[in-house]
VMD Tcl script that builds the backbone (N, CA, C; Angstrom):
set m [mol new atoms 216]
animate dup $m
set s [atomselect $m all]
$s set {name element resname resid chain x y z} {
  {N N UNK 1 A 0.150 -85.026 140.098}
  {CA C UNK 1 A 0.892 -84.603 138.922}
  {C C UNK 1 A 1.838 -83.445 139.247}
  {N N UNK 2 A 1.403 -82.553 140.133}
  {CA C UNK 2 A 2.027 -81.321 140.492}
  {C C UNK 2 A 3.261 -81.994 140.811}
  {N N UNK 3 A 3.929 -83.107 141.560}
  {CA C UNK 3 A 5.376 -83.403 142.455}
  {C C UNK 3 A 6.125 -83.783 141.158}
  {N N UNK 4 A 5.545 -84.367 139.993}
  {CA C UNK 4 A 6.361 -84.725 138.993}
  {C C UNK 4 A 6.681 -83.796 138.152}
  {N N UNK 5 A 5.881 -83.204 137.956}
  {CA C UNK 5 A 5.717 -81.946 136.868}
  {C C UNK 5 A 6.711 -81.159 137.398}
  {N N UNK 6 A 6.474 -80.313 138.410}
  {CA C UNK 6 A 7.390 -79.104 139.264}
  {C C UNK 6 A 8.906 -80.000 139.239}
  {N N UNK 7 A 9.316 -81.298 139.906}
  {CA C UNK 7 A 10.349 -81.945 140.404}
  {C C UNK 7 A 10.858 -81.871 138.835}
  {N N UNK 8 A 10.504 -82.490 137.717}
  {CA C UNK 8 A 10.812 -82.249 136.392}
  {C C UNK 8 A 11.553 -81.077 135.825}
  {N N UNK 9 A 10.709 -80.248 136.263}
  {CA C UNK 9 A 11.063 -78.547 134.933}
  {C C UNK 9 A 11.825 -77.910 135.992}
  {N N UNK 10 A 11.864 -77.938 137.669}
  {CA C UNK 10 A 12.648 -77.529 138.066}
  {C C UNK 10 A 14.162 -77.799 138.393}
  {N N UNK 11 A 14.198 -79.305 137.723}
  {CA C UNK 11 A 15.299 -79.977 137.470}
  {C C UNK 11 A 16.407 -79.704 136.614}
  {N N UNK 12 A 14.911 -79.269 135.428}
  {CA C UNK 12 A 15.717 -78.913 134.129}
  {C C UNK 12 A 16.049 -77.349 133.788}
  {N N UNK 13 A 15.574 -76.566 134.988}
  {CA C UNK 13 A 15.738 -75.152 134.833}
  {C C UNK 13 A 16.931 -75.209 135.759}
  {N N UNK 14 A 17.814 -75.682 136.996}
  {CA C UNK 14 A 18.651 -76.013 137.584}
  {C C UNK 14 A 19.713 -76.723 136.558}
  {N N UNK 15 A 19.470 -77.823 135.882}
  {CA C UNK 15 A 20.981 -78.337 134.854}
  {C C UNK 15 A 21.129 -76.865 133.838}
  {N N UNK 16 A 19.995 -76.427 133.670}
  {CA C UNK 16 A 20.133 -75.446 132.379}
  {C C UNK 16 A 21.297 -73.924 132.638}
  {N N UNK 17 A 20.916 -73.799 134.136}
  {CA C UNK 17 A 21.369 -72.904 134.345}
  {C C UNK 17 A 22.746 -72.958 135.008}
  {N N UNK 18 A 23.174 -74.497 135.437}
  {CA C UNK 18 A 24.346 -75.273 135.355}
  {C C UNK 18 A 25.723 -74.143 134.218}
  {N N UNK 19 A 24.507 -75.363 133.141}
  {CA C UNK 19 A 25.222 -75.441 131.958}
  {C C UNK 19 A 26.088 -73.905 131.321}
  {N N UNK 20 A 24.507 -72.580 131.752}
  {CA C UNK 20 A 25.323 -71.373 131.096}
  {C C UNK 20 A 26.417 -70.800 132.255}
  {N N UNK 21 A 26.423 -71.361 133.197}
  {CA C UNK 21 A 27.340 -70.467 134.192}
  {C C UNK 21 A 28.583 -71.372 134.365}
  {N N UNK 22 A 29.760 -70.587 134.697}
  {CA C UNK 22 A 31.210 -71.044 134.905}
  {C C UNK 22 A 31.232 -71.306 136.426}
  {N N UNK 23 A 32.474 -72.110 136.633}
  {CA C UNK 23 A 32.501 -72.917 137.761}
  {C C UNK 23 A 32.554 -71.728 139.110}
  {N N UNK 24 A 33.112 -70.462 138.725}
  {CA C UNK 24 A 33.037 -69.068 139.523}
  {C C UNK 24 A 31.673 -68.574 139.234}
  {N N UNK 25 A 31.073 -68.598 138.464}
  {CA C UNK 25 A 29.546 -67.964 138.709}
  {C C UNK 25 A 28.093 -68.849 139.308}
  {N N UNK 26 A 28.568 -70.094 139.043}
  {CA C UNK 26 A 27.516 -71.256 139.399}
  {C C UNK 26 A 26.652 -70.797 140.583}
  {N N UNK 27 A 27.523 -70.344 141.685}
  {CA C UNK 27 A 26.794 -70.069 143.175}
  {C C UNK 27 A 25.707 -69.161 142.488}
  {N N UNK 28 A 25.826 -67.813 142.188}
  {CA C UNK 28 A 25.208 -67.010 141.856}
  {C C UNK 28 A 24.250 -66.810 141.145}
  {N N UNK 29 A 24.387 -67.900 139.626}
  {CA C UNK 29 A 23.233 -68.319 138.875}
  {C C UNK 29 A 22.299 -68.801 139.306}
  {N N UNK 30 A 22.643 -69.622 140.112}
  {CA C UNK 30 A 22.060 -70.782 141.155}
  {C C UNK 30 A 20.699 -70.001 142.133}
  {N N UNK 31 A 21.484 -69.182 142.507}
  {CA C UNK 31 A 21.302 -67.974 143.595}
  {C C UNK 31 A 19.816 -67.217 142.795}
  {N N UNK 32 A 20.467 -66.348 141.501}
  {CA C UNK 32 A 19.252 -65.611 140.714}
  {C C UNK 32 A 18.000 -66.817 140.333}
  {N N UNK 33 A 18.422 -67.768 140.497}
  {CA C UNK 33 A 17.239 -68.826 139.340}
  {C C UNK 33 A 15.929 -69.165 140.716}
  {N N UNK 34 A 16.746 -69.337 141.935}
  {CA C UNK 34 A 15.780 -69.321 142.792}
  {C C UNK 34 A 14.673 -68.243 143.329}
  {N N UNK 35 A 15.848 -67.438 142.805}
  {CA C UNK 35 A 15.272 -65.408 143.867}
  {C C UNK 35 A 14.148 -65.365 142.567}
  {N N UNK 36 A 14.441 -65.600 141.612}
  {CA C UNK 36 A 13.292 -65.210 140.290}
  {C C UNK 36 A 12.045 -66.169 140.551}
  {N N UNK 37 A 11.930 -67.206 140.534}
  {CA C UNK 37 A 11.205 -68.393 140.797}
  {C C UNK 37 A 10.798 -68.124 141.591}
  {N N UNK 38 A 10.931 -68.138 143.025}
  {CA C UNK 38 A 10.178 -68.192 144.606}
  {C C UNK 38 A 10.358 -67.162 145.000}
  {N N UNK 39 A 10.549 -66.094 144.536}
  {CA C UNK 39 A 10.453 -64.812 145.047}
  {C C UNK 39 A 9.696 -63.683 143.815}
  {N N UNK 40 A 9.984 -63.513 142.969}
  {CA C UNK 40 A 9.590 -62.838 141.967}
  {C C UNK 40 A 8.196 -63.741 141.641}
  {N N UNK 41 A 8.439 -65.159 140.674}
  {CA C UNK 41 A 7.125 -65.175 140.137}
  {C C UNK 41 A 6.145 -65.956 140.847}
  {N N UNK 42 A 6.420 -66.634 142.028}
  {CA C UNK 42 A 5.241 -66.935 143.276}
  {C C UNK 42 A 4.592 -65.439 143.615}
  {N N UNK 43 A 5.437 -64.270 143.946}
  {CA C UNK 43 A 5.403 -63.527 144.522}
  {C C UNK 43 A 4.199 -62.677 143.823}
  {N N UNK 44 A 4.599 -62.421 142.338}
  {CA C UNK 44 A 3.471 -61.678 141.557}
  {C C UNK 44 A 2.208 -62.546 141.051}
  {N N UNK 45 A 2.373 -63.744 141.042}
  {CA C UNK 45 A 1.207 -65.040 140.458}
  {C C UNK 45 A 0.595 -64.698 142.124}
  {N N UNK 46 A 0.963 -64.637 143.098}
  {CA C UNK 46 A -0.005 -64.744 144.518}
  {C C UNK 46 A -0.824 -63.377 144.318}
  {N N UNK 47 A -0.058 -62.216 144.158}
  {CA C UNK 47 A -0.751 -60.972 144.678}
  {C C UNK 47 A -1.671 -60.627 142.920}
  {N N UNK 48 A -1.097 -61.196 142.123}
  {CA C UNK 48 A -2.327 -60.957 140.548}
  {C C UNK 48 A -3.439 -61.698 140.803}
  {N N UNK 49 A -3.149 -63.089 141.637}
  {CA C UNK 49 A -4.873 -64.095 141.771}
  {C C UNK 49 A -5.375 -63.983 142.637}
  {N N UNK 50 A -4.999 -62.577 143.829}
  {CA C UNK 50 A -5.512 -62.592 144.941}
  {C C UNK 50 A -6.263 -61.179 144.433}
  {N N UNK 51 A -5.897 -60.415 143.562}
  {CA C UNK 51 A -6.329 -59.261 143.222}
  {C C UNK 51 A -8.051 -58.882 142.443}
  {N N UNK 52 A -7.815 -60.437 141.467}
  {CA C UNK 52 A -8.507 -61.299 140.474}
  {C C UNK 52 A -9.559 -61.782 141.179}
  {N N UNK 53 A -9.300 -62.599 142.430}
  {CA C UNK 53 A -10.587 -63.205 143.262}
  {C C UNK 53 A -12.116 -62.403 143.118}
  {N N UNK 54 A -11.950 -61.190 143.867}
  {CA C UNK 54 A -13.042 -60.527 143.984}
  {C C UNK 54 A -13.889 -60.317 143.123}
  {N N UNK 55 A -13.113 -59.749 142.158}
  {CA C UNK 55 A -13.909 -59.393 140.991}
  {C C UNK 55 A -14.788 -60.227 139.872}
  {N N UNK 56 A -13.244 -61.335 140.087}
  {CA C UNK 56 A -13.891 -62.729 138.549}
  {C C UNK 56 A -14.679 -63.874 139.413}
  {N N UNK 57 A -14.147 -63.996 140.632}
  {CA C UNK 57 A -14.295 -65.221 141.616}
  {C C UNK 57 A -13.441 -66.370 141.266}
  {N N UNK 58 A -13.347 -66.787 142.101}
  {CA C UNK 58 A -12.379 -68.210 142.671}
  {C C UNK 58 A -12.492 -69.004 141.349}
  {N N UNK 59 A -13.431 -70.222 141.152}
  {CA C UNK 59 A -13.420 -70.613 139.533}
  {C C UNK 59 A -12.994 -70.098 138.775}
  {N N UNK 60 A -13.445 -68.578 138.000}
  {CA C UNK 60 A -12.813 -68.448 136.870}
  {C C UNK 60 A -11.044 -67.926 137.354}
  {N N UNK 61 A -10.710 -67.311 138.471}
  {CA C UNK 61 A -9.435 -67.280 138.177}
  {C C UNK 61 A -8.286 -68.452 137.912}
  {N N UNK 62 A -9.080 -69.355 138.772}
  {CA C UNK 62 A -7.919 -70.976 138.906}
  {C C UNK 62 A -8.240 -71.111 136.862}
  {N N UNK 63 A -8.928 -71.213 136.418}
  {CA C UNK 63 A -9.302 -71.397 134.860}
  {C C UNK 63 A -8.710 -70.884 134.091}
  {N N UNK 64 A -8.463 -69.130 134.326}
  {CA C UNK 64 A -7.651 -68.255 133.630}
  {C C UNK 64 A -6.386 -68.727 133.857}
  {N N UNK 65 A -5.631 -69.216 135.464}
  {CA C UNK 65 A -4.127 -69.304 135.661}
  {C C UNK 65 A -4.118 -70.563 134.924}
  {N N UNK 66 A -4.968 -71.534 134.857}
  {CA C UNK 66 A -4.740 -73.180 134.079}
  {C C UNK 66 A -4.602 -72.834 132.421}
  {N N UNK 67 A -5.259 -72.069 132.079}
  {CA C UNK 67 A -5.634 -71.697 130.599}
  {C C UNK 67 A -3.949 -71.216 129.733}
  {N N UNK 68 A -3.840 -69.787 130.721}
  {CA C UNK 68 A -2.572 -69.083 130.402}
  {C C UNK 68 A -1.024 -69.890 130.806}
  {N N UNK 69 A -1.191 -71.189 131.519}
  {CA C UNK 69 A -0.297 -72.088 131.807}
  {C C UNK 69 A -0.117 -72.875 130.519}
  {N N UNK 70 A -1.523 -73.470 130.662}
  {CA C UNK 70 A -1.352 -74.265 129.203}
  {C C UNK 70 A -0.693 -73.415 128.165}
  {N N UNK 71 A -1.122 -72.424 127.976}
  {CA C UNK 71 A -0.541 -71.608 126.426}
  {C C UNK 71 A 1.053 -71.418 126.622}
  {N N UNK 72 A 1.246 -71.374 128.027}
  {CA C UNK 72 A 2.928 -70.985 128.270}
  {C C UNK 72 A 3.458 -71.828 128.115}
}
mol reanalyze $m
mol bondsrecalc $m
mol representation Tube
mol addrep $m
């Protein structure tokens, strides 16, 4: 489910961000949508569930990130 799901919304976060930028800003939108995504929120989702492990353990954190996904 993950290749459809991700291939999906990251499709539609790419036309979206198309759509608000001009044919001179496109590179750049393009540019921020990735740096935010694979750099920013991989970046803080890795080091918050690695932080989380110890304390809650492995189960409940994957539960909490599935839980707070669903609600998002």
């Amino acid at each position: 489910m993950e290749s459809i799901t991700f291939g999906l919304s990251f499709t539609a976060a790419v036309t979206y961000a198309a759509k608000l930028s001009t044919v001179t800003t496109d590179t750049s939108i393009q540019g921020m949508l990735g740096g935010l995504y694979y750099g920013v929120g991989k970046g803080v989702g890795s080091l918050v569930r690695g932080y989380m492990i110890k304390p809650v353990g492995i189960r409940s954190t994957i539960q909490f990130f599935a839980l707070a996904t669903t609600f998002t």
